[in-house]
PATIZA-732879 format. One line per field, with one value per residue (C-alpha): residue number from 1; residue in three letters; y, x, z. Coordinates in nm, 3 decimals, padded with zeros to 5 digits, always signed. Last residue first. Layout:
<recs>
resi (NUM:...)
resn (ala:...)
y (Y:...)
x (X:...)
z (Z:...)
</recs>
This chain:
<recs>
resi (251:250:249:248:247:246:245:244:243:242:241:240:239:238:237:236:235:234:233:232:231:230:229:228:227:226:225:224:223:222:221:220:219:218:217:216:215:214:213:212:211:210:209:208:207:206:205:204:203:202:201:200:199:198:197:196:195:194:193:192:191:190:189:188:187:186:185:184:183:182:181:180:179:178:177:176:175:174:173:172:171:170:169:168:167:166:165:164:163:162:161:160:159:158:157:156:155:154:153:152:151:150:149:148:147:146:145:144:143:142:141:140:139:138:137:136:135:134:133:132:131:130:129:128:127:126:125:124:123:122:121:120:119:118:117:116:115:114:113:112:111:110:109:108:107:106:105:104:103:102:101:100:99:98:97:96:95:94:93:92:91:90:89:88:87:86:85:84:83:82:81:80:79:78:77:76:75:74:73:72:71:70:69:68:67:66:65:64:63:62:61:60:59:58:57:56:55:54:53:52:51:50:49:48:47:46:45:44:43:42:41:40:39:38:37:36:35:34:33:32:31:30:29:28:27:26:25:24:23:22:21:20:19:18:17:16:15:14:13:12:11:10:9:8:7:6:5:4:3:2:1)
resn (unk:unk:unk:unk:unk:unk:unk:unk:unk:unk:unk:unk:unk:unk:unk:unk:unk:unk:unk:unk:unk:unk:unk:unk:unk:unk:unk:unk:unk:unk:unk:unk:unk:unk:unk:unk:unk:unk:unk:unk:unk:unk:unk:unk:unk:unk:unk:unk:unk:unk:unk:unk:unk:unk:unk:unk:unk:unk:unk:unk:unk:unk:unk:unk:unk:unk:unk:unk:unk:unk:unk:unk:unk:unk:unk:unk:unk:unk:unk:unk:unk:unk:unk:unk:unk:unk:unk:unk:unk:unk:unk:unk:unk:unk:unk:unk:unk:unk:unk:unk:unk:unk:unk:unk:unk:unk:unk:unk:unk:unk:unk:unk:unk:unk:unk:unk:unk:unk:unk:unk:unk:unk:unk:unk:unk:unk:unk:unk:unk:unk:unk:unk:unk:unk:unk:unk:unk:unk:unk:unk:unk:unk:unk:unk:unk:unk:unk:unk:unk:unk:unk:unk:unk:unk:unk:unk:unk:unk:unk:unk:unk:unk:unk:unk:unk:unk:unk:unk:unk:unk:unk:unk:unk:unk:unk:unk:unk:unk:unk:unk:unk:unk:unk:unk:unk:unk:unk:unk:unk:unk:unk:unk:unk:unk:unk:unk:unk:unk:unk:unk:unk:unk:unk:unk:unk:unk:unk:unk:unk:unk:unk:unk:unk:unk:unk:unk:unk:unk:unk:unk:unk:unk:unk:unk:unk:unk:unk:unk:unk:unk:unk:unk:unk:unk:unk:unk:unk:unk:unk:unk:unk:unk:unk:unk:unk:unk:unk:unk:unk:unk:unk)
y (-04.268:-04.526:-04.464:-04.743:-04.701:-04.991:-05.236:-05.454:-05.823:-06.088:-06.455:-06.598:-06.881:-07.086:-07.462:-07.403:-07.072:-06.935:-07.277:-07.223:-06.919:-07.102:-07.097:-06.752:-06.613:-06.741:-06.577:-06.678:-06.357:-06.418:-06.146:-06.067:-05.662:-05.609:-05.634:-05.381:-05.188:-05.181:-05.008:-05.093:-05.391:-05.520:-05.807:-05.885:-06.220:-06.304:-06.618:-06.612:-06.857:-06.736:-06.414:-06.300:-05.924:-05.834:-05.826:-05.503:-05.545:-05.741:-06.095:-06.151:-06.282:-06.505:-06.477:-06.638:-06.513:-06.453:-06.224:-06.073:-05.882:-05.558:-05.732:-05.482:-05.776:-06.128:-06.335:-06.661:-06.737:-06.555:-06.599:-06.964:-06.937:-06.758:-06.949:-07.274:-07.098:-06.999:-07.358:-07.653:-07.459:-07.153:-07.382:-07.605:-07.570:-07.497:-07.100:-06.879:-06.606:-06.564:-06.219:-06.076:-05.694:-05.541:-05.289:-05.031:-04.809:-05.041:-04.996:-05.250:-05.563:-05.517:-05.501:-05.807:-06.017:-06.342:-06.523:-06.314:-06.373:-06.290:-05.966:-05.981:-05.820:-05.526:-05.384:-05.076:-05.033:-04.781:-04.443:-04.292:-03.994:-04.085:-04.418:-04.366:-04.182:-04.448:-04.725:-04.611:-04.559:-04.923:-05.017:-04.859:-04.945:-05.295:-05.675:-05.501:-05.369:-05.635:-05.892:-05.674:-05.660:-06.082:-06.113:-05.921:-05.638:-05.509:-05.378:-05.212:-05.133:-04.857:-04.954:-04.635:-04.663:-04.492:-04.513:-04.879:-04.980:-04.778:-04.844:-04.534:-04.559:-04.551:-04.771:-04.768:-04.948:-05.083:-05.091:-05.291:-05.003:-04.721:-04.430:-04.453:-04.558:-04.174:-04.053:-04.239:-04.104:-03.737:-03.767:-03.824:-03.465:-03.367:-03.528:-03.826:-03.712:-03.788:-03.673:-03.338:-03.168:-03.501:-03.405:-03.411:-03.721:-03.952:-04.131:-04.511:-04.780:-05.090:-05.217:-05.408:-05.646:-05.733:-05.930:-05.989:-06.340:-06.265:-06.272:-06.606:-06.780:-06.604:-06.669:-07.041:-07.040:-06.894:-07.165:-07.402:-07.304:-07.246:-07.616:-07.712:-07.528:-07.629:-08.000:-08.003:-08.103:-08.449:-08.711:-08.811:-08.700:-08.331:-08.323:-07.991:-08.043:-07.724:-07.652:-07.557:-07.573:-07.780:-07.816:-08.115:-07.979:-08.225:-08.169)
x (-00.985:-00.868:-00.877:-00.949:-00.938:-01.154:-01.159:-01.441:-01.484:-01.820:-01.833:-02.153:-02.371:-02.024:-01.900:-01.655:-01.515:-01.306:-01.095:-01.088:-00.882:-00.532:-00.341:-00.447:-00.363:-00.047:+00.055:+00.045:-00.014:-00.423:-00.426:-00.159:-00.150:-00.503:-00.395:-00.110:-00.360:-00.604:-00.313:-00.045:-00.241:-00.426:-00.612:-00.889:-01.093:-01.478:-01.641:-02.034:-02.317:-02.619:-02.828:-02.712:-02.744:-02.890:-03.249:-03.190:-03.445:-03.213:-03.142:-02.829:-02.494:-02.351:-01.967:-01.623:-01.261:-00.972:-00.711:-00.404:-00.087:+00.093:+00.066:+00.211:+00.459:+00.277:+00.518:+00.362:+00.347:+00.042:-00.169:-00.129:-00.244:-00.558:-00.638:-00.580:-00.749:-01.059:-01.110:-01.142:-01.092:-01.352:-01.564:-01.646:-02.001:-02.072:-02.132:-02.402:-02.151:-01.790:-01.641:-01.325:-01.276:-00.952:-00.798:-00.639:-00.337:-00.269:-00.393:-00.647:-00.439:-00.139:-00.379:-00.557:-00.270:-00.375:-00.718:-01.029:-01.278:-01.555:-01.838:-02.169:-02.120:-02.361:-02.584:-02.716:-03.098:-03.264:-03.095:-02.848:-02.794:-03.102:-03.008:-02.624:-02.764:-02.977:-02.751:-02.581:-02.875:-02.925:-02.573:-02.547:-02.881:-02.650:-02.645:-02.489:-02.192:-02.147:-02.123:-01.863:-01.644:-01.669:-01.614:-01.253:-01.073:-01.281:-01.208:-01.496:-01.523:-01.736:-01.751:-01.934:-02.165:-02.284:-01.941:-01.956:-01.694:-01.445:-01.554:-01.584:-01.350:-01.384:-01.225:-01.245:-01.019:-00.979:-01.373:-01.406:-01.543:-01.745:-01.534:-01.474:-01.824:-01.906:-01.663:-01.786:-02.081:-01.998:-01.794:-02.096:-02.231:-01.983:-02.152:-01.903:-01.642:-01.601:-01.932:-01.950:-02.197:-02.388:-02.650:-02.982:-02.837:-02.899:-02.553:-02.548:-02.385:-02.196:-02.062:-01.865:-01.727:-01.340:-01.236:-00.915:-00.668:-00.323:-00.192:-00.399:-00.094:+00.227:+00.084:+00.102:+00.405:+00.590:+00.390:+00.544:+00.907:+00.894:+00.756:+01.026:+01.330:+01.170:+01.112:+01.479:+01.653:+01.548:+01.852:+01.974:+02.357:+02.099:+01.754:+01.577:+01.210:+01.055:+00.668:+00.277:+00.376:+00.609:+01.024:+01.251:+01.604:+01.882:+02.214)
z (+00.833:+00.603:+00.233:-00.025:-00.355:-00.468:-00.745:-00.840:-00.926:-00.911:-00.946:-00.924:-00.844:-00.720:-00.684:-00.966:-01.122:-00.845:-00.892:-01.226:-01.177:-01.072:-01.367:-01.535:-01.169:-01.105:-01.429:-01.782:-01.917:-01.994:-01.764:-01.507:-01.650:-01.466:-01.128:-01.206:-01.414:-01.133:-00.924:-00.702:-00.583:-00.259:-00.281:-00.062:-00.138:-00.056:-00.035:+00.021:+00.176:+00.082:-00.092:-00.444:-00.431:-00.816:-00.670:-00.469:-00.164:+00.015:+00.147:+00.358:+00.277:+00.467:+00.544:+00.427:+00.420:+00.193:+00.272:-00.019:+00.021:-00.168:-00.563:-00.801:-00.956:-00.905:-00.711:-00.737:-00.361:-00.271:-00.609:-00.536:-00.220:-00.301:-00.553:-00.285:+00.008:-00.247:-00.392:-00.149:+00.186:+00.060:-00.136:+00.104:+00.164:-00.198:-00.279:-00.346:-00.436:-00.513:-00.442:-00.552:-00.405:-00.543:-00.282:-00.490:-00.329:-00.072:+00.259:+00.228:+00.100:+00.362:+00.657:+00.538:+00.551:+00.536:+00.702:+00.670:+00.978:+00.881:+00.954:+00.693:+00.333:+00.413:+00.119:+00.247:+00.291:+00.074:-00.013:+00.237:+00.436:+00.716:+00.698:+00.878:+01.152:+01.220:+01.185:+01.435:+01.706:+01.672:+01.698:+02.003:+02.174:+02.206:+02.063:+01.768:+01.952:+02.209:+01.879:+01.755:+01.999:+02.050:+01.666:+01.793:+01.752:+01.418:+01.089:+00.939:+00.562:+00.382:-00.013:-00.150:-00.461:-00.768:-00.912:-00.934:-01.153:-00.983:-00.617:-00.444:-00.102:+00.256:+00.563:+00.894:+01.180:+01.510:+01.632:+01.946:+02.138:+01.943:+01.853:+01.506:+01.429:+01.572:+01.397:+01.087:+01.077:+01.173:+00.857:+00.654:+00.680:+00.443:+00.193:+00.052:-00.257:-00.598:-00.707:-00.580:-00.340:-00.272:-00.019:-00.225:-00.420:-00.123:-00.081:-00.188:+00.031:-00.008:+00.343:+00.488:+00.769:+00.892:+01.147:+01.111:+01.098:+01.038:+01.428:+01.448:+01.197:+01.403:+01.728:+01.582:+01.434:+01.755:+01.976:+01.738:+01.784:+02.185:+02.205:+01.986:+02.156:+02.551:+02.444:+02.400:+02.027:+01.895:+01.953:+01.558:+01.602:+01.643:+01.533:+01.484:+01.429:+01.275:+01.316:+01.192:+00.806:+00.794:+00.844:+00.957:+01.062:+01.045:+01.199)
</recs>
């Protein structure tokens, strides 16, 4: 018996006679359910509360929460996230898992996004800084519900950064057993212009990793880990490279 393995399928070959259409058919229809199952669509958000409401520090206004109910509840959306990044405690990362691009595309093409965004203006100061919806191949599930989602984002990039340099890193950091490391998803949006002049419009790469803690992530540095061996490819073809840590709660 010889079994002939890649990425997409296995070809069993028995006394040298392939095995039935049926088993390798059944085998590469498994991979690829298996591959789309890992893509979400996933979309955020960097906002800052209006100090007026902010009772304590640590926590959103209480009037917030009738926010995300009300995101919560709108069609399409799976899941919501919350959490103060730690090196930018004037800010909230607010992330949006959705079904489908489809979902979310009859959500802003509706009076429903419009009203929204509306309730979600009148807490906050200026415009919020949204990291457009991608599709983020890996296991994004694994990398936001761990205890500290880092957020690694390259900005103005090349055209093919993400296949040439980010699915490599990303990769590599995957299969090179880093201890603390839950699971990791890479994906690609446009940025938008905005009135704060340190958001880098264009073309963006973004990675989720989720970790035990910022230590854990912190520990593989300049340690000879997957990451040391790997990081020039986040810092080629790029305006920017730009890393904060989250503790993300989903509501």
């Amino acid at each position: 018996m010889l079994i002939i393995c890649s990425v997409y399928a296995c070809i069993i070959i028995v006394d040298e006679k392939p095995a039935s259409n049926f088993t390798y058919l059944l085998i590469v229809q498994s991979q690829t359910n298996a591959a789309h199952a890992m893509a979400a669509v996933f979309e955020s958000l960097l906002i800052r509360f209006k100090p007026v409401l902010v009772e304590h520090a640590e926590s959103p206004p209480a009037s917030f929460s009738s926010v995300t109910d009300h995101l919560k509840s709108i069609p399409g959306v799976e899941s919501v996230y919350l959490g103060r990044p730690l090196e930018k405690p004037d800010y909230w990362f607010l992330g949006i898992r959705w079904a489908s691009r489809p979902a979310y595309d009859a959500f802003v093409s509706g009076s429903a996004a419009t009203d929204w965004h509306a309730s979600l203006r009148a807490l906050v100061i200026g415009h919020p800084i949204v990291s457009s919806i991608a599709e983020y191949t890996g296991h994004a599930e694994s990398a936001l519900h761990a205890p500290i989602t880092e957020i690694c984002t390259c900005w103005d990039i090349d055209h093919t950064f993400t296949e040439d340099n980010m699915k490599p890193f990303a990769l590599a950091c995957s299969e090179g057993k880093l201890a603390g490391l839950h699971g990791l998803a890479y994906g690609e949006f446009v940025q938008g212009e905005h009135e704060d002049s340190s958001v880098i419009p264009g073309r963006a790469s973004r990675l989720l990793m989720g970790w035990d803690s910022k230590e854990a992530h912190l520990q593989h540095k300049n340690s000879g880990s997957a990451i040391d061996d790997n990081i020039y490819y986040l810092l080629a073809k790029n305006k920017s490279l730009e890393i904060y840590h989250v503790p993300l709660q989903k509501l």
